[in-house]
KEZA-490053 format. One line per field, with one value per residue: x, y, z of N, C-alpha, C, O, CB in turn. Coordinates in nm, 4 decimals, always signed. Glycine has a CB too. Example, Ala and Ser with C-alpha at 12.3 -4.5 7.8 and 13.67 -1.06 7.14 Angstrom:
2
n.px <- [+1.3190;+1.2850]
n.py <- [-0.5690;-0.2250]
n.pz <- [+0.7800;+0.7080]
ca.px <- [+1.2300;+1.3670]
ca.py <- [-0.4500;-0.1060]
ca.pz <- [+0.7800;+0.7140]
c.px <- [+1.3200;+1.2900]
c.py <- [-0.3300;+0.0030]
c.pz <- [+0.7800;+0.7870]
o.px <- [+1.4236;+1.3409]
o.py <- [-0.3319;+0.1138]
o.pz <- [+0.8465;+0.8039]
cb.px <- [+1.1308;+1.4084]
cb.py <- [-0.4473;-0.0598]
cb.pz <- [+0.9046;+0.5725]
END
This chain:
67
n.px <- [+0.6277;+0.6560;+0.9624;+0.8757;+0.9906;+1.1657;+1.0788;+0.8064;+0.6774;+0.4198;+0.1826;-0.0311;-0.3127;-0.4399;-0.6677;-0.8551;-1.1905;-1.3894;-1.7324;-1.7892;-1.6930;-1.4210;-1.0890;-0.9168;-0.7332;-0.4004;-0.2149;+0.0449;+0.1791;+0.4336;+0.4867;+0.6595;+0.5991;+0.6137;+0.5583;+0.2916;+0.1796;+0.2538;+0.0342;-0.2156;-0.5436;-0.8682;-0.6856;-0.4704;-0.0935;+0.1248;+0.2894;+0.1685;-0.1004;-0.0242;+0.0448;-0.1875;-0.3212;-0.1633;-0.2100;-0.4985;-0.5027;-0.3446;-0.5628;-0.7803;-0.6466;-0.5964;-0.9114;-1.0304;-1.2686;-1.4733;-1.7488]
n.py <- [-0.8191;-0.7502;-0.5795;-0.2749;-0.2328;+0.0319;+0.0554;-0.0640;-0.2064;-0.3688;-0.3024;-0.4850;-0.5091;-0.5633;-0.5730;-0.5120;-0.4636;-0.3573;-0.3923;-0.1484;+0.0596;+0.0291;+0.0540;-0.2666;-0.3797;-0.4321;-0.4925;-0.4413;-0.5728;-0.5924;-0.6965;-0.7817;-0.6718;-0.8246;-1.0328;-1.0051;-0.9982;-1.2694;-1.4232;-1.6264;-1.4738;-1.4421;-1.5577;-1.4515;-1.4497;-1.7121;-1.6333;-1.3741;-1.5340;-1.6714;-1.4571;-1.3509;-1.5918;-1.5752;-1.3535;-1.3715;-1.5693;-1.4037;-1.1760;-1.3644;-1.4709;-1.2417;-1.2087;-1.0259;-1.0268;-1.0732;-1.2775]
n.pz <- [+1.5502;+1.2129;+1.0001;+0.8335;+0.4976;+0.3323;+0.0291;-0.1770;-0.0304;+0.1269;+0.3834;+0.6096;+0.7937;+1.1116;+1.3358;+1.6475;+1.7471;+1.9264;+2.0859;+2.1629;+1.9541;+2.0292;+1.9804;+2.0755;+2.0190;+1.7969;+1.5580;+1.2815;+0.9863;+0.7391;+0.4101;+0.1181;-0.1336;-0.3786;-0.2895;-0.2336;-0.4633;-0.6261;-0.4658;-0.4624;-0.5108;-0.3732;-0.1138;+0.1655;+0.1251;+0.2481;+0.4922;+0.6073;+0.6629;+0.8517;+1.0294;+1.1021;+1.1870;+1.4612;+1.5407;+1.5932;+1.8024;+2.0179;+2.0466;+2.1631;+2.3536;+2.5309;+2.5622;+2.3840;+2.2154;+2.3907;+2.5149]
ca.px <- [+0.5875;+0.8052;+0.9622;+0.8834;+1.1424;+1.1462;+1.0182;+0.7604;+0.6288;+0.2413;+0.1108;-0.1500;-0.3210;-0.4639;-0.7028;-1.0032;-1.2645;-1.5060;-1.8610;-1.8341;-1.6492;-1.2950;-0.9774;-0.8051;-0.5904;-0.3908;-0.0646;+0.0824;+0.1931;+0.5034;+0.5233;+0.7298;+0.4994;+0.6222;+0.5070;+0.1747;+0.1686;+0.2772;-0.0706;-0.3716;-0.6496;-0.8383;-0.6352;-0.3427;-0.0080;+0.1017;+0.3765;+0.0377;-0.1814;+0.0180;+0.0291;-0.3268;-0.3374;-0.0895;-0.2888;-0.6160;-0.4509;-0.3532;-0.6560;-0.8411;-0.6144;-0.7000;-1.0514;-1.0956;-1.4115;-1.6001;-1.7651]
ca.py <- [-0.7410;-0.7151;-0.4519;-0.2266;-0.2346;+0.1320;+0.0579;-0.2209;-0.3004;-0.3456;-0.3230;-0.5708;-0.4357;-0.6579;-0.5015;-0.6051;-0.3552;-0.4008;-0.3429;+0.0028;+0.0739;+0.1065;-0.0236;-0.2926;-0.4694;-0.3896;-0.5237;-0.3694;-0.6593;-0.5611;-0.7873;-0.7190;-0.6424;-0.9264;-1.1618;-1.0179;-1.0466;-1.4109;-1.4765;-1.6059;-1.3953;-1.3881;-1.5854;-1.4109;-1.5166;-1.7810;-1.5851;-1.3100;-1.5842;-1.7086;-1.3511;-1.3766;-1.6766;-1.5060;-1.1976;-1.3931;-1.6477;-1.2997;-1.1496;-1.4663;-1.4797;-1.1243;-1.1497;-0.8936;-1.0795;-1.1106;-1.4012]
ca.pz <- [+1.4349;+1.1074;+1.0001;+0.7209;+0.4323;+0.2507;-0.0866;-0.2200;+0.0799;+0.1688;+0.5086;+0.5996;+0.9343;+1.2000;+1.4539;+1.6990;+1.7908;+2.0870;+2.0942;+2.1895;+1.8495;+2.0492;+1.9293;+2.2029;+1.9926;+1.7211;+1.4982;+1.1492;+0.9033;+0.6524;+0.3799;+0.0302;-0.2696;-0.4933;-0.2016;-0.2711;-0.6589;-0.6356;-0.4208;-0.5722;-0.4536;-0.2604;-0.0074;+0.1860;+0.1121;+0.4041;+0.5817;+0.6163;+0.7206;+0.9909;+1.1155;+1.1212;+1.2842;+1.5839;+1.6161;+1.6468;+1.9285;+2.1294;+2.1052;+2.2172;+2.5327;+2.6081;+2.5902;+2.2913;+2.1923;+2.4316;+2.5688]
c.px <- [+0.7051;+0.8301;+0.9807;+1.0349;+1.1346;+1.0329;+0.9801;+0.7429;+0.4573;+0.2515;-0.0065;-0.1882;-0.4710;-0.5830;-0.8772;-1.0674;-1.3703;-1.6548;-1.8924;-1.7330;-1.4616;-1.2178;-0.8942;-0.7402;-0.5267;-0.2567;-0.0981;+0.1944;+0.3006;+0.5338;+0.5822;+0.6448;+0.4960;+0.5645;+0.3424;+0.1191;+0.1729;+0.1714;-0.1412;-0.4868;-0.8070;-0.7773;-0.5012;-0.2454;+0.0477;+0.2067;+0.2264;-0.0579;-0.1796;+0.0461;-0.0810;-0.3716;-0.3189;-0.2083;-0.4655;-0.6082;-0.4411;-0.4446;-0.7983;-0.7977;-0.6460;-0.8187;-1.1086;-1.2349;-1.4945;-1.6025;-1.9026]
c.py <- [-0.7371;-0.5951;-0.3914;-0.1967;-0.0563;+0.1973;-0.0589;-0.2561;-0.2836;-0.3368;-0.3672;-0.4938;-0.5510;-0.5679;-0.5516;-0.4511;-0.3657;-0.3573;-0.1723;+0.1161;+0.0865;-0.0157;-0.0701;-0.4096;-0.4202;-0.4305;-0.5059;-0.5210;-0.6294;-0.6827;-0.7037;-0.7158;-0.7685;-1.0549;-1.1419;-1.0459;-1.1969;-1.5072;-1.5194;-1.5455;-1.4804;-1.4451;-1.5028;-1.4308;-1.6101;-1.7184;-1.4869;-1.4171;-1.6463;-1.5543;-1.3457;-1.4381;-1.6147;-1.4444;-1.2555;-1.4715;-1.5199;-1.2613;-1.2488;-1.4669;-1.3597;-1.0860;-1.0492;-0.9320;-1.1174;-1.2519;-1.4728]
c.pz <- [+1.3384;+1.0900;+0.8213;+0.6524;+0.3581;+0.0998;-0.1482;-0.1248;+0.0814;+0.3256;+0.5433;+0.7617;+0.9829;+1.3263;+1.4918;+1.7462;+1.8443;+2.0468;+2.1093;+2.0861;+1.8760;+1.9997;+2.0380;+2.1303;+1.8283;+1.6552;+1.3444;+1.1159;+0.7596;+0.5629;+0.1848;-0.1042;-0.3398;-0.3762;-0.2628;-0.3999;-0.6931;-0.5548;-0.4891;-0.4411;-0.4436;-0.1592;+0.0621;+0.1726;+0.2797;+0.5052;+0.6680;+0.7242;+0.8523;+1.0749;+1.1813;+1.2161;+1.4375;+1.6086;+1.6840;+1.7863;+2.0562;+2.1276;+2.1733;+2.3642;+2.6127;+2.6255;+2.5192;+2.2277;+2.2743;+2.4974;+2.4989]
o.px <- [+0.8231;+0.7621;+1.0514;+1.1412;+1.0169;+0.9635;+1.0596;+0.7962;+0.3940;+0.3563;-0.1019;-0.1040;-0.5631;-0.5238;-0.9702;-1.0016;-1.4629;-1.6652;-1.9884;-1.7022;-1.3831;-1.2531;-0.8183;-0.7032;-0.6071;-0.1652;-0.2034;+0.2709;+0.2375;+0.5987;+0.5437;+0.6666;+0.3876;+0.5358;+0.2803;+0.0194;+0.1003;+0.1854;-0.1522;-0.4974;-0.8352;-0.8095;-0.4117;-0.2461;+0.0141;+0.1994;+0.1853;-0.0821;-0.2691;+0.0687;-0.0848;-0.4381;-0.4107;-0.2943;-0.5303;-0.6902;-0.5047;-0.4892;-0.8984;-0.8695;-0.7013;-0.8554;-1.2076;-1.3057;-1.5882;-1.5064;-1.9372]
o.py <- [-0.7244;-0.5032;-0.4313;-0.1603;-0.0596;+0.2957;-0.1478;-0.3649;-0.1881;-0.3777;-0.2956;-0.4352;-0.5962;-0.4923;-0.5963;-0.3507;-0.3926;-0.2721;-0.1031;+0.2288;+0.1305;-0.1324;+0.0047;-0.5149;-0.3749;-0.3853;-0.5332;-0.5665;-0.6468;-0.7738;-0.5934;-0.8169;-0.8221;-1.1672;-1.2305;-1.1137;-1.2425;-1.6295;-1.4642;-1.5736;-1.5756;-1.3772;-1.4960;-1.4817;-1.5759;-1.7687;-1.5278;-1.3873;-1.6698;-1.5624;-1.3368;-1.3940;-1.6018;-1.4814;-1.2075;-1.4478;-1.5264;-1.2927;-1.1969;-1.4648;-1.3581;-0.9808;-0.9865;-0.8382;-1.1911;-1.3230;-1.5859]
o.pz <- [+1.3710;+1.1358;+0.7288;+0.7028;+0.3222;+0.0741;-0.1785;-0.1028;+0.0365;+0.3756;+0.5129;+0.8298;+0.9149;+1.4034;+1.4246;+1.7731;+1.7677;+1.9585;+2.0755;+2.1248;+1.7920;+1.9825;+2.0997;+2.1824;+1.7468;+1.7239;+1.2868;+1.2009;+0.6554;+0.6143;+0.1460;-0.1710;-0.3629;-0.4177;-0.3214;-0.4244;-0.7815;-0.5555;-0.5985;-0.3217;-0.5164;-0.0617;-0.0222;+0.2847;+0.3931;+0.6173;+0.7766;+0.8412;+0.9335;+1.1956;+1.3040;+1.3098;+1.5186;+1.6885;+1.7770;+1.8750;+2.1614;+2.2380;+2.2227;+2.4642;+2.7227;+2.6778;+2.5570;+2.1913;+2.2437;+2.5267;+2.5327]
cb.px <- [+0.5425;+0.8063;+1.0850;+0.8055;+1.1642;+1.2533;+1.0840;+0.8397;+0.7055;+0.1155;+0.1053;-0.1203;-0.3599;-0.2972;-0.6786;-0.9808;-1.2857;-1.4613;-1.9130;-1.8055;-1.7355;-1.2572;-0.8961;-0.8746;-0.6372;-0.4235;+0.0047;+0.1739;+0.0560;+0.6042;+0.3944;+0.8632;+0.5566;+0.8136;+0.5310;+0.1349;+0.3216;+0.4197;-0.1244;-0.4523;-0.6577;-0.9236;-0.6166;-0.3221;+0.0827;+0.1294;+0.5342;-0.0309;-0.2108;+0.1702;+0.0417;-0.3743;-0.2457;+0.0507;-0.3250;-0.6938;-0.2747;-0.2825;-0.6764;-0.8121;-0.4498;-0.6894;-1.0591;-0.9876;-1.4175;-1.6902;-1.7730]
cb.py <- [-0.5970;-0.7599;-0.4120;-0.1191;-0.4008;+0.1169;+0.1184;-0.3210;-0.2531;-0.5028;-0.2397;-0.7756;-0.2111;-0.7166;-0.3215;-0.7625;-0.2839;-0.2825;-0.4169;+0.0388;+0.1963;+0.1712;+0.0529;-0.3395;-0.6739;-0.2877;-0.6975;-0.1675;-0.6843;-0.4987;-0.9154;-0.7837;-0.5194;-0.9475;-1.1433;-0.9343;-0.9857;-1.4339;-1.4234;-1.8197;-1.2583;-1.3490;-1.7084;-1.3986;-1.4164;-1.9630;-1.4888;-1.2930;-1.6419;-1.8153;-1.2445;-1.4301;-1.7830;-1.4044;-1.0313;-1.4607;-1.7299;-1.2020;-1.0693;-1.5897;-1.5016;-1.0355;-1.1032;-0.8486;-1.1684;-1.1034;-1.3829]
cb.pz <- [+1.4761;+0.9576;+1.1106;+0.7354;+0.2777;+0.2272;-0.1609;-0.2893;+0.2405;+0.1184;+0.5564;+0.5787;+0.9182;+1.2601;+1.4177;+1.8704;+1.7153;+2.2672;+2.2095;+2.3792;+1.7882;+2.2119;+1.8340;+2.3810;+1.9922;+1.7492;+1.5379;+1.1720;+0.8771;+0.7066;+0.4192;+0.0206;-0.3827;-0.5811;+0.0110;-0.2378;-0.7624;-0.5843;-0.3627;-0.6643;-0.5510;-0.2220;-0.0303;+0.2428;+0.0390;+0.4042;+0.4940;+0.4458;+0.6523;+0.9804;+1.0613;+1.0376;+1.2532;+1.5658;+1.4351;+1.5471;+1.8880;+2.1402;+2.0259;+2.1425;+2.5704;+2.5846;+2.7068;+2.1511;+2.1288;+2.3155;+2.7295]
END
């Protein structure tokens, strides 16, 4: 996980949620404002998207989706 900077930061948030509405996975995403301004929308910027990527690889190996 990164770590939040003080000021100008966003937090992108990552999380899987089961059939029975509960929350079993979950990672917080710090990235610096001007990263996000310099996106074109709607895509994430790619530091973001490779978070993305990660978080979906772990919850794949844990089984947060199902079968």
């Amino acid at each position: 996980m990164s770590i939040p900077k003080p000021k100008n930061t966003v937090r992108i948030s990552f999380t899987v949620i089961d059939e029975n509405g509960e929350e079993t996975l979950s990672r917080d995403y710090f990235l610096p404002f001007e990263k996000i301004t310099q996106a074109r929308f709607p895509a994430l910027p790619e530091a973001a998207q490779t978070e993305a990527q990660k978080f979906h690889e772990a919850a794949v190996m844990m089984g947060c989706f199902g079968e």
